[in-house]
BAZA-285067 format. One record per residue: residue in three letters; x, y, z of N, C-alpha, C in turn. Coordinates in nm, 4 decimals. Example, Ala and Ser with C-alpha at 12.3 -4.5 7.8 and 13.67 -1.06 7.14 Angstrom:
SITE  mardo       nxx       nyy       nzz      caxx      cayy      cazz       cxx       cyy       czz
SITE    ALA    1.3190   -0.5690    0.7800    1.2300   -0.4500    0.7800    1.3200   -0.3300    0.7800
SITE    SER    1.2850   -0.2250    0.7080    1.3670   -0.1060    0.7140    1.2900    0.0030    0.7870
END
This chain:
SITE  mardo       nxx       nyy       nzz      caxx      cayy      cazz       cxx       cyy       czz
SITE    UNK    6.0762    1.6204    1.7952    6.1222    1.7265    1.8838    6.1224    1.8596    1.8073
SITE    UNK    6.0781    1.9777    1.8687    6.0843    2.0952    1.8073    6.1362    2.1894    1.9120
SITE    UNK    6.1543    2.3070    1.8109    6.1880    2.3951    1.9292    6.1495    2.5709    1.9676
SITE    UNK    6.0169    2.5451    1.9447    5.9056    2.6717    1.9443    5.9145    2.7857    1.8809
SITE    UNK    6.0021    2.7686    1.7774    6.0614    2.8956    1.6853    5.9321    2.8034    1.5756
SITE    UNK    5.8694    2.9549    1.5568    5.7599    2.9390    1.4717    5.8274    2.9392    1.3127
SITE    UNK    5.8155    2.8571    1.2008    5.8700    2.8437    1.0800    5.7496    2.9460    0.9530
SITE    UNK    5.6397    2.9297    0.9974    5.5349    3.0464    0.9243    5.4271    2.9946    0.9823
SITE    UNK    5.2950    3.0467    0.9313    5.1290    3.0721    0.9460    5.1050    2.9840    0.8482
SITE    UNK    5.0064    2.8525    0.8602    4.9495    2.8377    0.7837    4.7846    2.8639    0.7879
SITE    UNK    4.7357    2.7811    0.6873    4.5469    2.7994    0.6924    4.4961    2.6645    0.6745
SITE    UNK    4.3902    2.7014    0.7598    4.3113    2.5563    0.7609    4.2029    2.5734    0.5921
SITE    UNK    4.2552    2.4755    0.5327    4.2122    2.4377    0.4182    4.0734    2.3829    0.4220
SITE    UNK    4.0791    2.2771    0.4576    3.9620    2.2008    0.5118    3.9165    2.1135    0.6264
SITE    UNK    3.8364    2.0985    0.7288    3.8195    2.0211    0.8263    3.7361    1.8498    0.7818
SITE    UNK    3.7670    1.7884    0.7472    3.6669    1.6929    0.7289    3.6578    1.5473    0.8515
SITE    UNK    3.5101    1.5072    0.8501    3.4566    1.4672    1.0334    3.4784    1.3233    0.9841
SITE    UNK    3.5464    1.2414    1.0204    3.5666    1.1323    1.0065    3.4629    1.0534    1.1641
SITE    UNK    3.3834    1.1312    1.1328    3.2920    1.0521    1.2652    3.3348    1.0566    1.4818
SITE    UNK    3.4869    0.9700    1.4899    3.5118    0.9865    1.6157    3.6821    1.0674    1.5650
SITE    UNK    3.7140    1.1377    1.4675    3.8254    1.2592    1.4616    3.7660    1.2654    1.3506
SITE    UNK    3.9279    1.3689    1.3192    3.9031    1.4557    1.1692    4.0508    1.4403    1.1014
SITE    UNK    4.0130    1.5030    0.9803    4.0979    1.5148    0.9053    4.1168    1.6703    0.8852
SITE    UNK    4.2524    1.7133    0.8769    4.3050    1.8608    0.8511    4.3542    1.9031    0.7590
SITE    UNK    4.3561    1.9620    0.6363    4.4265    2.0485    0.4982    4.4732    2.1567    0.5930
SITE    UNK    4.5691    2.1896    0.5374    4.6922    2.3137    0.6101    4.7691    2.3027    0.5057
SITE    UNK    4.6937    2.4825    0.4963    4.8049    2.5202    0.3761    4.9488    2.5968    0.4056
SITE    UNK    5.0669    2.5546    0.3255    5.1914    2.5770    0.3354    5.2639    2.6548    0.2031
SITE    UNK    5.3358    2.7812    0.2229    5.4189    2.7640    0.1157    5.5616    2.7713    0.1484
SITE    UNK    5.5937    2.7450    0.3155    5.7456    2.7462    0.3398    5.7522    2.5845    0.3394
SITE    UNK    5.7221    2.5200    0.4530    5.7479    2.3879    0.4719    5.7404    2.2533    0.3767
SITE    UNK    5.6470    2.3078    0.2876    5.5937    2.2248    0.2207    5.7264    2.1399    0.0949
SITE    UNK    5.8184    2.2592    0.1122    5.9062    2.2871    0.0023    6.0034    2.1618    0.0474
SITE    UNK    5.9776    2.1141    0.1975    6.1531    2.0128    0.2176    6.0251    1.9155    0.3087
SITE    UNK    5.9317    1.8384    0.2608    5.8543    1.7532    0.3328    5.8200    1.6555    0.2453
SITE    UNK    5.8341    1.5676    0.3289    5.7631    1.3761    0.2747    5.6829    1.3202    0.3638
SITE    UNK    5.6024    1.2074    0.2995    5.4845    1.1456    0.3966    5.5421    1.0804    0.5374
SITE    UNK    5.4914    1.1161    0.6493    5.6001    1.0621    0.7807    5.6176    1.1478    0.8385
SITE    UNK    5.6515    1.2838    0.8145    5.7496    1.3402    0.8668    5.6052    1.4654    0.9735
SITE    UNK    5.6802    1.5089    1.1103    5.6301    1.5578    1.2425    5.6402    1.7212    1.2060
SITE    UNK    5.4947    1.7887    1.2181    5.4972    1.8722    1.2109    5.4107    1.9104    1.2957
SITE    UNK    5.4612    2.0356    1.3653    5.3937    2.0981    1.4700    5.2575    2.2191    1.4475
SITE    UNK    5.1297    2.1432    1.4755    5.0172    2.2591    1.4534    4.9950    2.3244    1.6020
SITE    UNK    5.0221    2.4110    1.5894    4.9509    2.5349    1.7385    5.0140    2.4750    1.8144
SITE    UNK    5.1658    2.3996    1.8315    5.2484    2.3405    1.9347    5.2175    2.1797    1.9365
SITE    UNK    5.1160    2.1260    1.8670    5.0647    2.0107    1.8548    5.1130    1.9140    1.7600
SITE    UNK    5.2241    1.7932    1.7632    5.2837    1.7573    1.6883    5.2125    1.6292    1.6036
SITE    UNK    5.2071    1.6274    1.5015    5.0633    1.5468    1.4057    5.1668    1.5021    1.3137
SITE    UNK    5.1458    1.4085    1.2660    5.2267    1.3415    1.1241    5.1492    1.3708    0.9858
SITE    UNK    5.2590    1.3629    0.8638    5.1571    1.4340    0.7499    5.1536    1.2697    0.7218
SITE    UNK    4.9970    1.3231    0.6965    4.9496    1.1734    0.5937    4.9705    1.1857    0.4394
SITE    UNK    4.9448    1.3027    0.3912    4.9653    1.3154    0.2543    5.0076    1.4746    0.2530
SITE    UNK    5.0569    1.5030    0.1199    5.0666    1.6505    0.0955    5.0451    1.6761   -0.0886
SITE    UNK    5.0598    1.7672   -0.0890    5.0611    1.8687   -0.2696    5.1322    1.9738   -0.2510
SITE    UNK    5.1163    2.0057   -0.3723    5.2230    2.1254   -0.3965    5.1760    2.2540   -0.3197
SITE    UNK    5.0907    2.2723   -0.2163    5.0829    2.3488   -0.0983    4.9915    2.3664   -0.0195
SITE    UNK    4.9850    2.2290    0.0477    4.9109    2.1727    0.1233    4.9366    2.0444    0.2157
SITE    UNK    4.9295    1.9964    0.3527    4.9496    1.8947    0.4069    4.8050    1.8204    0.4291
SITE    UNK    4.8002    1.7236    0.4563    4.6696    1.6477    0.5690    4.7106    1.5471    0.6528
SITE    UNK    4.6539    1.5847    0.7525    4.7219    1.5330    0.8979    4.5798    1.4497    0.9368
SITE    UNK    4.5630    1.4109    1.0092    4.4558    1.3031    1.1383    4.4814    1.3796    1.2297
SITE    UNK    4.3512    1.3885    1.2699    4.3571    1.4203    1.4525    4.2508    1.3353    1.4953
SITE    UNK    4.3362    1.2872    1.6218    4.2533    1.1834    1.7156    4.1631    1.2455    1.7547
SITE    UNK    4.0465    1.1568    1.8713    3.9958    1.1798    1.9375    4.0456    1.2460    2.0524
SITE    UNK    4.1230    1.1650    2.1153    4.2175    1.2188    2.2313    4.2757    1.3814    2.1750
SITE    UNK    4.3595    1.3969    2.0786    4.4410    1.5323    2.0783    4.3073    1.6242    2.0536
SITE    UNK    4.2199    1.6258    2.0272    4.0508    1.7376    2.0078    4.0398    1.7418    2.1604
SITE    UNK    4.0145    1.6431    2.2800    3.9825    1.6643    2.3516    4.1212    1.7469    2.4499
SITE    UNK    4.2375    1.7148    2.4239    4.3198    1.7917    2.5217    4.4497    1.8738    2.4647
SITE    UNK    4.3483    1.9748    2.3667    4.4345    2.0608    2.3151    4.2942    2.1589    2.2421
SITE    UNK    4.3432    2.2749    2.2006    4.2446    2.3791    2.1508    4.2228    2.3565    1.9668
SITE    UNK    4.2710    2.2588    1.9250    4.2954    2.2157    1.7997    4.1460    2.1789    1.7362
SITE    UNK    4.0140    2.1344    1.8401    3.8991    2.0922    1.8038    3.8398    2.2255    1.8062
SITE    UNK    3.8413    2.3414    1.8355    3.8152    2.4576    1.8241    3.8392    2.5531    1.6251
SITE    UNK    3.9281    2.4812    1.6181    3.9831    2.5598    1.4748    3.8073    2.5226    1.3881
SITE    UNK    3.8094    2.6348    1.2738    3.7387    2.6339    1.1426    3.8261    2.6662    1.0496
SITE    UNK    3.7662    2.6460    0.9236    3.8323    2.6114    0.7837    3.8427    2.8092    0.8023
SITE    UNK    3.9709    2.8487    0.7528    3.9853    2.9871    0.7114    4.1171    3.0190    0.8573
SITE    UNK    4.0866    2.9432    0.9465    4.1779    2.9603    1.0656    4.3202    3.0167    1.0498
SITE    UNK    4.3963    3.0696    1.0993    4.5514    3.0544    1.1142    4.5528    2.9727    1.1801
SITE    UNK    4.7129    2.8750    1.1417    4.7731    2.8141    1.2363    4.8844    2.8457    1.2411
SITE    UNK    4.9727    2.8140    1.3546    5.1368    2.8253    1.3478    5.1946    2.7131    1.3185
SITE    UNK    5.3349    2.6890    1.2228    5.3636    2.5973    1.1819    5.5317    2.5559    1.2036
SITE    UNK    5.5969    2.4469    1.2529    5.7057    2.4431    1.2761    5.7480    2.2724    1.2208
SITE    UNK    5.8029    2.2916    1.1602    5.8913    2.1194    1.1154    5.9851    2.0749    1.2241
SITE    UNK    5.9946    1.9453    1.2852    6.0699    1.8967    1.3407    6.2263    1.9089    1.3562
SITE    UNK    6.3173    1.9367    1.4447    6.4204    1.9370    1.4814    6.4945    1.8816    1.3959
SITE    UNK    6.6121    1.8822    1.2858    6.7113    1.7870    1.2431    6.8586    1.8014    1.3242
SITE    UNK    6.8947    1.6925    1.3135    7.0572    1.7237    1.3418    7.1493    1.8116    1.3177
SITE    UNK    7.1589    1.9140    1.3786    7.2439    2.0282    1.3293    7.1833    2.1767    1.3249
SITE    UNK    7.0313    2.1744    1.3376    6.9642    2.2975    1.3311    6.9748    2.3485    1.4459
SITE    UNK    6.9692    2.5116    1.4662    7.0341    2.6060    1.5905    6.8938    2.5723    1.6776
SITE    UNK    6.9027    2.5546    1.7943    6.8655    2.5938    1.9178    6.7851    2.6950    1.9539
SITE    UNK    6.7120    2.7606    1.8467    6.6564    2.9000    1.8800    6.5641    2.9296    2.0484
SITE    UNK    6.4954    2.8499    2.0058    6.4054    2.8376    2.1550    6.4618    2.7448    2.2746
SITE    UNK    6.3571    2.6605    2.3027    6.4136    2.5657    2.3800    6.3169    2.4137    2.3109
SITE    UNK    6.4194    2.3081    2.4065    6.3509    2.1747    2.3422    6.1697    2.1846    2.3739
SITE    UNK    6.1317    2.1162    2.2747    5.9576    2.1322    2.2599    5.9328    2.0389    2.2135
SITE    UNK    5.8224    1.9402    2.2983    5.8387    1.7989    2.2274    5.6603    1.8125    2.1535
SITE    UNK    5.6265    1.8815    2.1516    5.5194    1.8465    2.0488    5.3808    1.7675    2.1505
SITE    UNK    5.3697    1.7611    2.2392    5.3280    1.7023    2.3652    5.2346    1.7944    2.4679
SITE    UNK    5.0592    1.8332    2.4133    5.0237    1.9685    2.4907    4.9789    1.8791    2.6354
SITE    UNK    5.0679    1.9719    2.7850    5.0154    1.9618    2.9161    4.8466    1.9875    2.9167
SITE    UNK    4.7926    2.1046    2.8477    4.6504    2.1673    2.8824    4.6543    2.2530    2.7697
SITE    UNK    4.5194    2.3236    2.8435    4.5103    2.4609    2.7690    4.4950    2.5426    2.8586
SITE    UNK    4.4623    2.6931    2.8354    4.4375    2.7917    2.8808    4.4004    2.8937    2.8243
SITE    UNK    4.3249    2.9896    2.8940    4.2508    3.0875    2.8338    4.3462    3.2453    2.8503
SITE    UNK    4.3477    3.3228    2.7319    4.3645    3.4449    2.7410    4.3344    3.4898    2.8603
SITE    UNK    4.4042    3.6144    2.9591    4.2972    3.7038    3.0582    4.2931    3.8710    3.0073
SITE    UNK    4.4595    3.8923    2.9540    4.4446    4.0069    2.8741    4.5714    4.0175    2.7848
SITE    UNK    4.5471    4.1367    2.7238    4.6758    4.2224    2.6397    4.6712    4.2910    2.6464
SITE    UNK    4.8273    4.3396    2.5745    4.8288    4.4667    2.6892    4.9790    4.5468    2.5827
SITE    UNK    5.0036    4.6877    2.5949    5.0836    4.7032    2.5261    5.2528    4.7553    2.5844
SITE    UNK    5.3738    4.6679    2.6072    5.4355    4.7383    2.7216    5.6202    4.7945    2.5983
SITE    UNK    5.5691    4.9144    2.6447    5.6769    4.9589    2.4628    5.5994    4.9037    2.3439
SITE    UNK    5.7096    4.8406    2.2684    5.6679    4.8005    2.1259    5.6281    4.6865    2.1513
SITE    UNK    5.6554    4.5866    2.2884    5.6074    4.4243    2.2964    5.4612    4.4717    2.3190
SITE    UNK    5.4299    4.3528    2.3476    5.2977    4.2945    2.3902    5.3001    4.2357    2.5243
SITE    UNK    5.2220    4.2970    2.6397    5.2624    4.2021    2.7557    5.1250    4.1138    2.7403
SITE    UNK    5.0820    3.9752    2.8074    4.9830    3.9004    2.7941    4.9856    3.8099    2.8373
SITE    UNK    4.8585    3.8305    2.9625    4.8070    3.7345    3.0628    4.7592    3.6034    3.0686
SITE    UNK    4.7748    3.4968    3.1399    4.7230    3.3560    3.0820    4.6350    3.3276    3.2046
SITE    UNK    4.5112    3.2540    3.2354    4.5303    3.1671    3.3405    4.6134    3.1072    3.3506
SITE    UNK    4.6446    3.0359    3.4854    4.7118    2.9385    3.5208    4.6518    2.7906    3.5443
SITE    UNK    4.6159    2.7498    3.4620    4.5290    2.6040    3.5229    4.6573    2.5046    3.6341
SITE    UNK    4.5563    2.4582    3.7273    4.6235    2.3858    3.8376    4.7624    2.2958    3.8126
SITE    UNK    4.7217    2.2009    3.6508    4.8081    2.0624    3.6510    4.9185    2.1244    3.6087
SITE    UNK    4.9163    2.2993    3.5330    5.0569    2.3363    3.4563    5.1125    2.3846    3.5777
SITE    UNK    5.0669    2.4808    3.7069    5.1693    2.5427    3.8244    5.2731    2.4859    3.8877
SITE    UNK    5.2834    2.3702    3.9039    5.3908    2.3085    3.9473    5.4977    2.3482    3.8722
SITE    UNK    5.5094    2.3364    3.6708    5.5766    2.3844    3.6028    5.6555    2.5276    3.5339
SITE    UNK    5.5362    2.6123    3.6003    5.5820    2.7729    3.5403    5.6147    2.8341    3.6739
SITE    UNK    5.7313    2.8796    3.6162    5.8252    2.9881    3.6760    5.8697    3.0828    3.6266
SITE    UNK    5.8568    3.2329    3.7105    5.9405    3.3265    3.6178    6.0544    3.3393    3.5942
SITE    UNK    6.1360    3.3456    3.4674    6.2168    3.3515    3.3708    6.2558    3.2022    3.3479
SITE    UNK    6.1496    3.1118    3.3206    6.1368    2.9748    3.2921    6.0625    2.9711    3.1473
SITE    UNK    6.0831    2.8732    3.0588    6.0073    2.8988    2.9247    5.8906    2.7614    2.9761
SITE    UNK    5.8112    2.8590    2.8947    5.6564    2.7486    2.8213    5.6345    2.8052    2.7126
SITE    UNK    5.5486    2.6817    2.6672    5.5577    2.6807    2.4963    5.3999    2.7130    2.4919
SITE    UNK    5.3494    2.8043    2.3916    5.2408    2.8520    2.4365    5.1884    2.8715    2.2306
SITE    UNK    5.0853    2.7855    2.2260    5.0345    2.7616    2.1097    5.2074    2.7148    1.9903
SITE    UNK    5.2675    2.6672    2.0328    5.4032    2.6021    1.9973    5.4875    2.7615    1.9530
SITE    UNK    5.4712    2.8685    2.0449    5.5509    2.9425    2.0942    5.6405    2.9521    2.1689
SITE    UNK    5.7643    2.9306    2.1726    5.8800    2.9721    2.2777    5.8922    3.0460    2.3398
SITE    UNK    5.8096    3.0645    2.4635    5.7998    3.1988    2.5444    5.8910    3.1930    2.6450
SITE    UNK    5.9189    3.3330    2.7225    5.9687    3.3318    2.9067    5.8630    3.3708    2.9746
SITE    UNK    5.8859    3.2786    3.1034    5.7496    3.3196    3.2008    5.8025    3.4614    3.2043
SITE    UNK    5.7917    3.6191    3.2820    5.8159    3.7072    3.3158    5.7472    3.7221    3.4445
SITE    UNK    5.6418    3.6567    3.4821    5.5931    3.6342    3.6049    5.4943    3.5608    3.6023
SITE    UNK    5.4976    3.4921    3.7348    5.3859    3.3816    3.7524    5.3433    3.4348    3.9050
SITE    UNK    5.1565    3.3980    3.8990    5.1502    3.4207    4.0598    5.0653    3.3054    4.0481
SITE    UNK    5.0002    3.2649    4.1737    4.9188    3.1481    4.1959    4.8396    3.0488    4.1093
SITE    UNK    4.7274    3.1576    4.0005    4.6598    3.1055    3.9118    4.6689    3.2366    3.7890
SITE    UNK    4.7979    3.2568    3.7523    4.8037    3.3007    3.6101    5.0263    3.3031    3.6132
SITE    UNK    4.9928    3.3555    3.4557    5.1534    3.3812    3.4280    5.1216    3.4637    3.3262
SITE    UNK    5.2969    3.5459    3.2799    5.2528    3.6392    3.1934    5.3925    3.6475    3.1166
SITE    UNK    5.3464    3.6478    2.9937    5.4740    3.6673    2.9133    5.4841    3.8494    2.8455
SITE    UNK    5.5873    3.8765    2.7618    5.5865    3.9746    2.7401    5.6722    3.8968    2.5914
SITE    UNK    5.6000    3.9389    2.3975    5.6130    3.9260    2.3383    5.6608    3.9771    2.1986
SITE    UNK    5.7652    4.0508    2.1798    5.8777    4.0690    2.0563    5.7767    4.1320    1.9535
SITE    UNK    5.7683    4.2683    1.8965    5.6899    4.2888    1.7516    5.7011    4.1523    1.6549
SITE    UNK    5.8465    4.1081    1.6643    5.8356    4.0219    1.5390    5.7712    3.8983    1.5802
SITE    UNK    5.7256    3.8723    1.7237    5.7069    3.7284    1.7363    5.5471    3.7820    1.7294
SITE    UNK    5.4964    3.8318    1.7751    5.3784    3.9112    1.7446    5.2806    3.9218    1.6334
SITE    UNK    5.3716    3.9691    1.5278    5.3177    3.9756    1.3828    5.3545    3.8640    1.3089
SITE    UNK    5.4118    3.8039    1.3172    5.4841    3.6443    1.2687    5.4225    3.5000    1.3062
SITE    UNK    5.3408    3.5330    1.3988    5.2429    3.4306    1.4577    5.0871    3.4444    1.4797
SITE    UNK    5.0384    3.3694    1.5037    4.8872    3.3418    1.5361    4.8572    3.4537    1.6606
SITE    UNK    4.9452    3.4941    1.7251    4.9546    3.4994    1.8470    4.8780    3.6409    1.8333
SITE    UNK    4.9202    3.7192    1.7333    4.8500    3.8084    1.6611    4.6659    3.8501    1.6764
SITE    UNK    4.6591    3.7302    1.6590    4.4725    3.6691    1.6309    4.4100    3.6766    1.7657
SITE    UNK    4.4945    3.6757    1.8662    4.4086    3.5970    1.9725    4.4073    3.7727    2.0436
SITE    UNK    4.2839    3.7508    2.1430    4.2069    3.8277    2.2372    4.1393    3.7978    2.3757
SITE    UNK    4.1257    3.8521    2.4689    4.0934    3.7836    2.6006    3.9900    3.6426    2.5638
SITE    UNK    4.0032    3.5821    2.6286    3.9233    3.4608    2.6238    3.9459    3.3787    2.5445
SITE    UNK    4.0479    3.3721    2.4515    4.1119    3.2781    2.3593    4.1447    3.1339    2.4263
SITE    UNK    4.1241    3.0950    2.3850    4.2076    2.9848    2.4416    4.3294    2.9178    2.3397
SITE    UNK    4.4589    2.9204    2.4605    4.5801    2.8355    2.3790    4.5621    2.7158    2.4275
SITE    UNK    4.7378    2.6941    2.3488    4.7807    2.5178    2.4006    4.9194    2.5330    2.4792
SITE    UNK    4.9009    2.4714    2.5941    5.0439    2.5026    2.6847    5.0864    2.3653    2.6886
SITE    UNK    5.2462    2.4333    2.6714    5.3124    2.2507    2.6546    5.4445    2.3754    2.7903
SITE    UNK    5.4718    2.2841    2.8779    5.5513    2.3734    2.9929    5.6931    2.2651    2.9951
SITE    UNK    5.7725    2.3641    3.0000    5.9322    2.3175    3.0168    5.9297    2.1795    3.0471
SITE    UNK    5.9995    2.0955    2.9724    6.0099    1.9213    2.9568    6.1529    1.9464    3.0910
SITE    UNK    6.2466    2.0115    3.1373    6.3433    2.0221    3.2269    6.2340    1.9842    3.3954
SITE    UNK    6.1974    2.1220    3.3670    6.0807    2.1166    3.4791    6.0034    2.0232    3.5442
SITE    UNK    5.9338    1.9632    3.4068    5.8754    1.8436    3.4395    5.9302    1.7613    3.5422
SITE    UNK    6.0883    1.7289    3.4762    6.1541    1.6015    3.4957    6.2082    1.6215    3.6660
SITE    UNK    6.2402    1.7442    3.6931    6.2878    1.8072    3.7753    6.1983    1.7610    3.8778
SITE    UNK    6.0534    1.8307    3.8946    5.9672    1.8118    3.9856    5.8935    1.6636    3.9524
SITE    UNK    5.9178    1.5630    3.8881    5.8791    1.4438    3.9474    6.0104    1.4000    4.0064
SITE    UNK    6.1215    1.4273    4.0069    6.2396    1.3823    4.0911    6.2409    1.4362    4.2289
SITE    UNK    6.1847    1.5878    4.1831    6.1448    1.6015    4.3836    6.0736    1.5233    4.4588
SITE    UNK    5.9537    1.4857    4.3799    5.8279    1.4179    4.4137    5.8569    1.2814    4.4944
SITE    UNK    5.9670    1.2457    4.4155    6.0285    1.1353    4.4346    6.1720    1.1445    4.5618
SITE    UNK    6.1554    1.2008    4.5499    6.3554    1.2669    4.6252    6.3306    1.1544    4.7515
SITE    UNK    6.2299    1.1065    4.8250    6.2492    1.0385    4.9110    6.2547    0.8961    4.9373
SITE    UNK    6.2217    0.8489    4.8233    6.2152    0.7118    4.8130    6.3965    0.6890    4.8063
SITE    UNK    6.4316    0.5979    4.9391    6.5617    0.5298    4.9076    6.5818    0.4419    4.7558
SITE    UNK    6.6913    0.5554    4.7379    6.7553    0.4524    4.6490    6.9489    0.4964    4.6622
SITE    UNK    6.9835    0.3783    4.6120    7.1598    0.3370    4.6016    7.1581    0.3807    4.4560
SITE    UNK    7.1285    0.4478    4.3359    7.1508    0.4466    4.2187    7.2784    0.5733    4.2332
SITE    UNK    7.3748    0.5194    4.1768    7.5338    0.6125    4.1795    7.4334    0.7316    4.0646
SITE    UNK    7.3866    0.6611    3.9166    7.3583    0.7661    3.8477    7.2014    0.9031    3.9441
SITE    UNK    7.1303    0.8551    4.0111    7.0189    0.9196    4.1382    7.1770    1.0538    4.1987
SITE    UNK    7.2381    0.9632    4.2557    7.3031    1.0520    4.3481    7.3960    1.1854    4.3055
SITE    UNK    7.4126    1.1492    4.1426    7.4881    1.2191    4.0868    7.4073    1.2910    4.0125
SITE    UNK    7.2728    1.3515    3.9985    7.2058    1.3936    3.9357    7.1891    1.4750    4.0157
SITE    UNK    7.1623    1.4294    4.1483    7.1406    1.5147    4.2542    7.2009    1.6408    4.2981
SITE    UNK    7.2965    1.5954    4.2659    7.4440    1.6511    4.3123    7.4705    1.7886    4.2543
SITE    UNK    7.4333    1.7514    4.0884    7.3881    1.8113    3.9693    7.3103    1.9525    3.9976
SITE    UNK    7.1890    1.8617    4.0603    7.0793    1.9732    4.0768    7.0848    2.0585    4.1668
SITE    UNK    7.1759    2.0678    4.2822    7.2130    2.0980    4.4003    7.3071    2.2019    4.3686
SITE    UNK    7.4583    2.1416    4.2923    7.5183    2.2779    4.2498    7.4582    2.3679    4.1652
SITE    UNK    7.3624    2.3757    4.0886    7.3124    2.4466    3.9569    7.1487    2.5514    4.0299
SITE    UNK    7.1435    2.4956    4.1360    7.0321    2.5921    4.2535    6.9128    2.4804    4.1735
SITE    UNK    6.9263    2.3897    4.1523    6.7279    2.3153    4.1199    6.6744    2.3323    4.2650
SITE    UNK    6.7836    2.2524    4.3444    6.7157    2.2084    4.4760    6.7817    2.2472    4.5596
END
């Protein structure tokens, strides 16, 4: 579990083709400092386990599957990435929960400059709309964003100097493509609508409901 507060930038060290995936070098000099073999670290919102590390460097596996449904098969050696270590017991809440889990991708449409932020356009691909809402978070290249508006087939955030210069987010230009991982609440929310009609007697169903009803879900 993470929680889209970016920890630093790393660099792609090396890509090597293990035929049907790859292997990733990502270089570190924050994380590297409190990490062992095992442990979940988030690339571009994409949560990968380290297989090995050095004194400032990780290597991770990437499947077949995570190349095909995430922007991660796109990277070259010299790349930025954004980098975040897993949730421990007791660490603040900065963003929101982020499970490391990309819905899609999506492409840049623009940037834009509004004050000192950055405002910046996304498509909206079909399978994420159900999920984005404005002043709802999505996690956007394992960024902690707020929608600020959504219309049919796009959304748009508006982004902080420091989150700006502190991230990848920096790098990118129309036609980029990210990785959208959209509110895990949301999710859960709208397959319970989906569902809202199937009878059921569950005391814990009815009280969730109840839940969602005083709090405006439904």
């Amino acid at each position: 579990m993470f929680t889209g507060i970016i920890k630093e930038t790393g660099i792609i060290k090396k890509i090597t083709d293990k035929v049907q995936d790859i292997e990733f070098e990502v270089s570190s000099s924050v994380l590297i400092k409190d990490i062992k073999t095992g442990d979940s670290i988030a690339i571009n919102g994409v949560c990968l386990t380290v297989k090995s590390f050095d004194r400032d460097s990780f290597i991770f596996d990437v499947s077949s599957n995570t190349l095909a449904h995430t922007n991660l098969g796109e990277l070259k050696t010299g790349d930025r990435v954004n980098l975040e270590d897993s949730l421990a017991p007791g660490d603040k809440l900065g963003g929101h929960f982020v499970s490391g889990h990309i819905d899609c991708t999506a492409r840049i449409t623009s940037i834009g400059k509004t004050g000192r932020a950055y405002e910046i356009t996304f498509e909206l691909p079909p399978e994420a709309a159900p999920f984005i809402a404005e002043r709802g978070s999505v996690a956007v290249d394992g960024i902690s964003l707020t929608v600020t508006e959504a219309a049919r087939d796009s959304f748009k955030v508006v982004i902080i100097p420091y989150t700006f210069e502190n991230t990848i987010i920096r790098s990118k230009n129309a036609g980029s493509s990210v990785n959208i991982e959209v509110d895990m609440l949301a999710r859960y929310i709208a397959n319970y609508l989906n569902n809202k009609n199937q009878k059921t007697s569950s005391e814990k169903d009815r009280i969730l409901k109840e839940k969602l009803e005083k709090h405006g879900f439904i």
